[in-house]
Every structure is written in structure tokens, then in C-alpha cells.
C-alpha positions in Angstrom: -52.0 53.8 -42.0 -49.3 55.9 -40.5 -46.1 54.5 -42.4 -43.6 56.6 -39.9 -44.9 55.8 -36.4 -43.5 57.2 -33.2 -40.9 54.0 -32.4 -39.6 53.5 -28.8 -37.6 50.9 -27.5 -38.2 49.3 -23.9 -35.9 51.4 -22.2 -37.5 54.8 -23.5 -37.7 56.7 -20.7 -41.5 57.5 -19.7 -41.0 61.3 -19.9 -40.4 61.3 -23.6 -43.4 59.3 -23.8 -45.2 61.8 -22.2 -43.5 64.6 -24.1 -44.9 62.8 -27.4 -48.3 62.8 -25.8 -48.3 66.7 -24.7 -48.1 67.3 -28.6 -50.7 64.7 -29.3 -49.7 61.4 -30.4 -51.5 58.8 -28.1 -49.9 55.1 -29.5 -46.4 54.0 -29.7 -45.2 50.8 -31.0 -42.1 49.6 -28.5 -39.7 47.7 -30.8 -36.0 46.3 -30.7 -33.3 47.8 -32.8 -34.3 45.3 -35.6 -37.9 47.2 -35.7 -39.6 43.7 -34.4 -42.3 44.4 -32.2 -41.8 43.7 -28.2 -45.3 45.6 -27.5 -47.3 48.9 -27.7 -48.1 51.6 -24.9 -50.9 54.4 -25.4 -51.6 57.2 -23.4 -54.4 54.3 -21.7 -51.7 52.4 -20.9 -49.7 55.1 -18.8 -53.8 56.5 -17.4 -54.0 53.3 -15.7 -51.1 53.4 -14.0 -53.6 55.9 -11.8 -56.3 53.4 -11.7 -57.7 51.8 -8.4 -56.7 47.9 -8.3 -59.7 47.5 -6.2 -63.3 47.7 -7.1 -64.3 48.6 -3.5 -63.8 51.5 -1.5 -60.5 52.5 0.4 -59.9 55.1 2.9 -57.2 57.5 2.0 -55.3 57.3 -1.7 -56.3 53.9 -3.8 -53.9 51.2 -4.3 -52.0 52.1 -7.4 -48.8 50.8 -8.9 -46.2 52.2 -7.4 -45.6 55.0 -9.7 -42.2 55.8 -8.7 -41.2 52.4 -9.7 -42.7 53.0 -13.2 -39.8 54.9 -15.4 -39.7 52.8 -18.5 -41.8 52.6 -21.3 -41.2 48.6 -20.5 -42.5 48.9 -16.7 -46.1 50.4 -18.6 -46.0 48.4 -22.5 -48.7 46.0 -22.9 -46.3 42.8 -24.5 -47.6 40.8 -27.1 -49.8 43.0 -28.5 -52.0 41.9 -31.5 -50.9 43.2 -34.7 -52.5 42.7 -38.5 -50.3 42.2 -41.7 -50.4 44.8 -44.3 -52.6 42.6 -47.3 -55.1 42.0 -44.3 -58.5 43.8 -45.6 -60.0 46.7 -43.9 -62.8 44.7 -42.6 -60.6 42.5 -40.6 -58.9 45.4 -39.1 -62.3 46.6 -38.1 -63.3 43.3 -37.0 -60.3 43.1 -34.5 -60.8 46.6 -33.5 -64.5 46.3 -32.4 -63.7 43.0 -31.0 -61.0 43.6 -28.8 -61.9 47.9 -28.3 -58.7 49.0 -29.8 -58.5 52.5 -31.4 -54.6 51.5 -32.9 -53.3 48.3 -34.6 -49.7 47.5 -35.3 -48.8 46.8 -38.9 -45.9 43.9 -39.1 -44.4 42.4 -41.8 -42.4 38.9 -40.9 -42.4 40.5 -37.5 -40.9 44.2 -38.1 -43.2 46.9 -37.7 -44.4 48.6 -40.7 -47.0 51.4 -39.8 -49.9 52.0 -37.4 -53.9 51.8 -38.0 -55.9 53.8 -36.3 -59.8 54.0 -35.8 -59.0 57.9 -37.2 -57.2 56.5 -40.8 -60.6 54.1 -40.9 -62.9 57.0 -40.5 -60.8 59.1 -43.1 -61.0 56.5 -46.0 -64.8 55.7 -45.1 
């Protein structure tokens, strides 16, 4: 797992976010000053900002959040985000990520972030 994440708090602005994501990094865990986790936001998260809400056709631009509104990594986070502890086994981590489609998992310890998993650090110790 990554041990020294990419930590923003809710109030991150989103154009740092996006800064980070220019020079690659695609999952940030959103935290508190304590390091707890409040939720996560990936470069999916900020892509569907774009996304129709409707799954029929509209005449002129689709009905998207209003995107001026959206200048906090808090306005795009998904909150409550499932997390694994650090002595879970690699097979659970995979478990969750199949399950639920995730490519990142938060690592916490008694509630305070510790690292990220990614599908990537899976496929490099496989």
C-alpha cells in the first residue's frame, strides 16, 4: 500500500485536486486535521460531475451539476467511503474491490488513515 497518500481536507480547493491529477495521482483520501477519514474523491468522482443525470435524450447541453457551484473537494467527495484495516488479508481487499468495482481502498487504523491500496500495489505483489 501507499503509506504517504495525497491527504486533502474538505475544503481543498478543486484546482489542487486537479493539479495532483495533471501529474498523475487519481485517489485522494479527504480527512480532518486528526487524519480520520470524512471520505475519498478520485479523478471518477470529479468525471461525473460531467455526466448526464438523465438516461434519455435532451436537446442542447445535458443536465449536469452545476459545475460552477462545485469548488470544494467536499461539494465532489464520496462520504463514508469503505475502508479495510491494515491485518485485513489481501484476499479481502480483493474481495471488496471486485465486489464493489473499486481500483483504491482506504487503509484506517481506529479511524485515522494509514495508507492507500490500490488494484496497481495488488498486481505488483501478484
Amino acid at each position: 500500500m501507499d503509506r504517504s497518500p495525497i491527504l486533502i481536507t474538505p475544503e481543498t480547493p478543486l484546482k489542487k485536486v486537479m493539479a495532483h491529477i495533471r501529474r498523475g495521482k487519481e485517489f485522494f483520501p479527504v480527512v480532518d486535521k486528526e487524519k480520520r477519514l470524512l471520505g475519498v474523491l478520485s479523478e471518477s468522482d470529479i468525471f461525473r460531475l460531467f455526466m448526464p443525470r438523465r438516461r434519455i435524450a435532451t436537446v442542447g447541453a445535458p443536465e449536469i451539476k452545476e459545475i460552477s457551484v462545485v469548488q470544494t473537494a467536499d461539494d465532489v467527495m464520496t462520504k463514508k467511503p469503505i475502508s479495510i484495516d491494515p491485518e485485513s488479508t489481501l484476499l479481502e481487499a480483493i474481495q471488496l474491490m471486485a465486489f464493489y468495482k473499486f481500483r483504491h481502498l482506504p487503509v484506517v487504523k481506529k479511524g485515522k488513515i494509514v495508507g492507500v491500496l490500490s488494484l496497481r500495489d495488488i498486481l505488483k505483489k501478484i
